[in-house]
N, C-alpha and C positions, 0 to 999 in steps of 0.2 A: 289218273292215279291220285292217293289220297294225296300224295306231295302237293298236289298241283293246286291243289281250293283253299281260296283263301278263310282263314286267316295261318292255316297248317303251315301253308309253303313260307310263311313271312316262321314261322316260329323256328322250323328247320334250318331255314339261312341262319338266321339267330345261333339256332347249335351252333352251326359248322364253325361260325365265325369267333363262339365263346371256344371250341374245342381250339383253331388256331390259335386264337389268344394264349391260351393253356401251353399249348406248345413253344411258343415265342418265347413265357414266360419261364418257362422250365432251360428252355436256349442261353437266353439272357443270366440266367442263373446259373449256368455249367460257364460260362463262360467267365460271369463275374468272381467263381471258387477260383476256376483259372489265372485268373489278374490275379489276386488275391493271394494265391499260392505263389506265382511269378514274384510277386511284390515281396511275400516274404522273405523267399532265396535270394532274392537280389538283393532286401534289407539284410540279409543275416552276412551276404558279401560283404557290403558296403561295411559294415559293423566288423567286420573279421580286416579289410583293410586298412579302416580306418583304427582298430586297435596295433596292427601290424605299422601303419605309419608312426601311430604313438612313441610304440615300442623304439623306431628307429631315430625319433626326434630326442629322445630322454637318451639312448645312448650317446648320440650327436652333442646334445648339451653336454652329457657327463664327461665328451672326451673334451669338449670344448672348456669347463669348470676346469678342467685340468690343465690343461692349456693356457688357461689366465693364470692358474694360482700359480706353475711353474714358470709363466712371463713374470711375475709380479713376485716369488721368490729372486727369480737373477736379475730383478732389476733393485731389489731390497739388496741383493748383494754388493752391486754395480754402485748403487749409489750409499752403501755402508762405507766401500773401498772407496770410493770418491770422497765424502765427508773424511774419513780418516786423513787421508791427503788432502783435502781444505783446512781441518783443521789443525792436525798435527804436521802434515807436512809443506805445504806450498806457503800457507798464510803464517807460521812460524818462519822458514826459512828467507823468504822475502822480505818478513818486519827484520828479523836479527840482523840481516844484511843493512836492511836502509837505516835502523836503531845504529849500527856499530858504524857507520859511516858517519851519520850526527855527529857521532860523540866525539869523531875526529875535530870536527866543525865548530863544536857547541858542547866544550866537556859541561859536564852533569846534567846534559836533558834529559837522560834514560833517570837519574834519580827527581828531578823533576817532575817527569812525564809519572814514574810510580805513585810519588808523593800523594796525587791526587784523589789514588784509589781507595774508594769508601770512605770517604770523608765527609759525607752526608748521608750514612746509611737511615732509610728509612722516611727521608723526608720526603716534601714534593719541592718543584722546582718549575720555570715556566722559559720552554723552548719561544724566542722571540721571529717571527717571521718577517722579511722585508717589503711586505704586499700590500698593496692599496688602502686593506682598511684597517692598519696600525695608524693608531693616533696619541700622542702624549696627554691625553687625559687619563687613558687606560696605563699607560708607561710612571706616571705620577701616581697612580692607587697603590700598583708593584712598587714602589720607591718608599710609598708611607708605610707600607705595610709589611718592608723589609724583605720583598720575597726573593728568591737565588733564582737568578736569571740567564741563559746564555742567548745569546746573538752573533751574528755573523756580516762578514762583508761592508756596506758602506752604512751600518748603522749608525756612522759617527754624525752622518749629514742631519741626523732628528736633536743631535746633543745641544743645537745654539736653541732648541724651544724647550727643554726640559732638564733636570736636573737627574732625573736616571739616568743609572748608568748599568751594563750587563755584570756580570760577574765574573764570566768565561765569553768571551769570545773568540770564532774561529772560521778557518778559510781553508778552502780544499781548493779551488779554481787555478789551473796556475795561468791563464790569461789574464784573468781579474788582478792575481798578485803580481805578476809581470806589468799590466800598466797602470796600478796604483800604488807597488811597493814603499813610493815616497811618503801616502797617503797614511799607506799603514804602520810604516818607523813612528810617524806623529801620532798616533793614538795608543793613550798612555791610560793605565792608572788600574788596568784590573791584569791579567794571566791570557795570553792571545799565543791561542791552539792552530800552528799549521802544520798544512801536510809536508812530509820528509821531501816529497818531489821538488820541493820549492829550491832546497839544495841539492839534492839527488840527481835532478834532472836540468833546472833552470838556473843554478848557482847564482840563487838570490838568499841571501841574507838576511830574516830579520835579528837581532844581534838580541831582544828580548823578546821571542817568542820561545814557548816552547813547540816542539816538533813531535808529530804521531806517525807511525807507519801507516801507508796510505795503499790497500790494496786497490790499483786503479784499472780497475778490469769487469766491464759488465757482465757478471760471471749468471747465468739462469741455474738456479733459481739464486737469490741472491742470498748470501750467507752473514750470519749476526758476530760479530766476538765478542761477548762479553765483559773481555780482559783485554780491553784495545790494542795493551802491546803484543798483542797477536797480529795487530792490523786494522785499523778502519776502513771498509768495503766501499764500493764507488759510489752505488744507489740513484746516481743521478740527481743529487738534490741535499746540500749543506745542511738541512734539516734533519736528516736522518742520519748524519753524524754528529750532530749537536744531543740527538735524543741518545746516539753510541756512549758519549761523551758523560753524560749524566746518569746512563745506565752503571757507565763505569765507577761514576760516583758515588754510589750506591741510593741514587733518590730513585722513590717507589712510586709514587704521582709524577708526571709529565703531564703539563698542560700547554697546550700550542695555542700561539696568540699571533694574528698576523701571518698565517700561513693562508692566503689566500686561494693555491696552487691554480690560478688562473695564467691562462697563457694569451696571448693578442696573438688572432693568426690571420694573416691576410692570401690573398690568392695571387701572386706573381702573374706575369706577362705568358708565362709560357702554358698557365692552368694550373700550376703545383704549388699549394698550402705551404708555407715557411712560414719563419717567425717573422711579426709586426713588429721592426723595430720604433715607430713613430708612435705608437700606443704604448700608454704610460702603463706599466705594470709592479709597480712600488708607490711607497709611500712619499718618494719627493718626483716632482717631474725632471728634476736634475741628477736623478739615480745613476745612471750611463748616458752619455752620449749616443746621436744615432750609428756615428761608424764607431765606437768602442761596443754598442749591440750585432751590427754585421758582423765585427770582427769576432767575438765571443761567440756565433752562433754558426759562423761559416763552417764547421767541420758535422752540424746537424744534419744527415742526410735523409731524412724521412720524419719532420716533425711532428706527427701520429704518432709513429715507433718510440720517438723519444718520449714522450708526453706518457702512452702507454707504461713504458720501463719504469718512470719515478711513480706510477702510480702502485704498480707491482713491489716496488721497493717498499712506498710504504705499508701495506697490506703485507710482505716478508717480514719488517719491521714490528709492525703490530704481531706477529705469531710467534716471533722468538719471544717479544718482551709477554705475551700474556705467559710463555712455557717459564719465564723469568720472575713472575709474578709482578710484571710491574705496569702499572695503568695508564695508557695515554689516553689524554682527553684534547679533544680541539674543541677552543673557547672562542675561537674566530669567529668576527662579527661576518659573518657571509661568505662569501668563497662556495667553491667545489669539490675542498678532500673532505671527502663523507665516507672513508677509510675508517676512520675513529669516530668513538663519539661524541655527541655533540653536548655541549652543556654550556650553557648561560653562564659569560664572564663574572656581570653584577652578582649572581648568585652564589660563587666562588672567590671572591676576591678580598670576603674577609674569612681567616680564619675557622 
């Protein structure tokens, strides 16, 4: 047969093998429509569930929107009525009590304690801090340069190097005023601001101090009064009763000097951080004694916690006074409260 002589037979295989091809390819091609088609019903699923998940995440959100804004309505409520009762009721009724107990004590401190109000409106004034890097060079520039100054506690131990003197001084401690009361009878010559507890609670005496209402209660978040005989808040730290102090005065600059807010903490026997009493944390090394620092510090149960709290305080402190309009600055040569801002003593110190 013709098939069979070559070069025929090779050309035939040749067909058979382009007509298979032909067919493979026409295969490959119904099959590829196939995927193709599969691919799209399953894309147009996917696209129909995943609009349908959509749908159900946006209502999820929405119920969810709803749910924060009615948390955060009853909680605007919660703490509308809480404020009401901080300020109208708890922190009035507790000052008028300790105020009206004074007066048995100490008639005219409540006209006293008033006298004081806005009697520097407008100016600035400079909170004196007890901390390491207070020096009576800076204490002598404020002296020449006549500026209104408050300080607190044993500021007296810097008086035999310098001729400044604070203007207000004041003490909320009542361990410090319990074992230095004698300390503090002897320091004379400007208006020394303590807390009502001092008779309220420790029936100590000073015969020429005047007396503030002292709410002494770590209350979160920590509350401001800008009319002190409403009460001065705890805050953890004498300085942020001094800035209450001056707020009530009506000065509008606050500049903090000597606020070092550094703390010495060492690691005890048993692995638990407490306070260093052997690390000098003031400007004299004869500030406290080692056991009048155990004794004043033994009721600290978590020195983190506490540390935390005054930090809080001042950062509370700083949001009423800016809602107040009135500007605190920390002029502190170095330190750690970086609450406020910072600005260069030298640069401020005249005028």
């Amino acid at each position: 047969m013709i098939e069979k002589i070559w070069p025929v037979n090779k050309l035939v295989k040749l067909r058979q093998e382009v007509t298979e091809l032909r067919q493979e390819t026409m295969l490959l091609r119904r099959e590829s429509e196939l995927l193709n088609h599969q691919f799209q019903q399953g894309k147009q699923g996917i696209e129909i569930k995943f609009d349908e998940k959509c749908r159900s995440l946006s209502e999820e959100m929405q119920n969810t929107k709803e749910d924060i804004l009615k948390v955060l309505s009853d909680s605007k409520h919660e703490t509308h009525e809480d404020l009401w009762m901080t300020k109208f009721g708890y922190d009035n009724m507790i000052s008028s009590l300790q105020l009206a107990v004074i007066e048995q004590v100490v008639p005219g401190n409540y006209e006293r304690l008033s006298a004081l109000k806005n009697t520097h409106a407008g100016e600035r004034c400079f909170v004196i801090g007890n901390g390491p890097s207070l020096n009576t060079a800076d204490l002598e520039i404020l002296r020449q340069n006549g500026e209104f100054c408050f300080a607190s506690k044993r500021i007296n131990l810097i008086f035999d190097q310098t001729e400044w003197r604070p203007n207000i001084w004041g003490a909320s401690d009542l361990d410090y005023i319990e074992m230095y009361q004698d300390e503090i009878r002897e320091i004379k010559g400007f208006p020394k601001l303590i807390c009502a507890q001092s008779i309220v609670r420790n029936n100590i005496v000073i015969e020429d101090a005047v007396y503030y209402p002292f709410i002494q209660v770590e209350r979160q978040p920590q509350w401001f009064n800008e009319d002190i005989l409403r009460g001065v808040h705890f805050y953890g730290t004498i300085t942020c009763k001094l800035i209450n102090f001056a707020v009530y005065m009506g000065f509008k600059e606050i500049y903090l000097l000597g606020v070092d807010n550094t703390v010495p903490i060492k690691i005890n026997e048993d692995g638990k951080r407490e306070y260093d009493p052997k690390a000098q944390n003031h400007f004299s090394g004869n500030y406290f004694t080692e056991k009048d620092m155990v004794e004043m510090n033994k009721s600290v149960i978590d020195i983190d916690e506490s540390v935390a709290y005054v930090t809080s305080a001042y950062a509370s402190v700083k949001w009423f006074c800016d809602q107040l309009g009135v500007g605190i600055f920390n002029a502190t040569r170095g330190g750690t409260l970086e609450v406020y801002p910072r600005v260069n003593f030298d640069s401020i110190r005249k005028r």
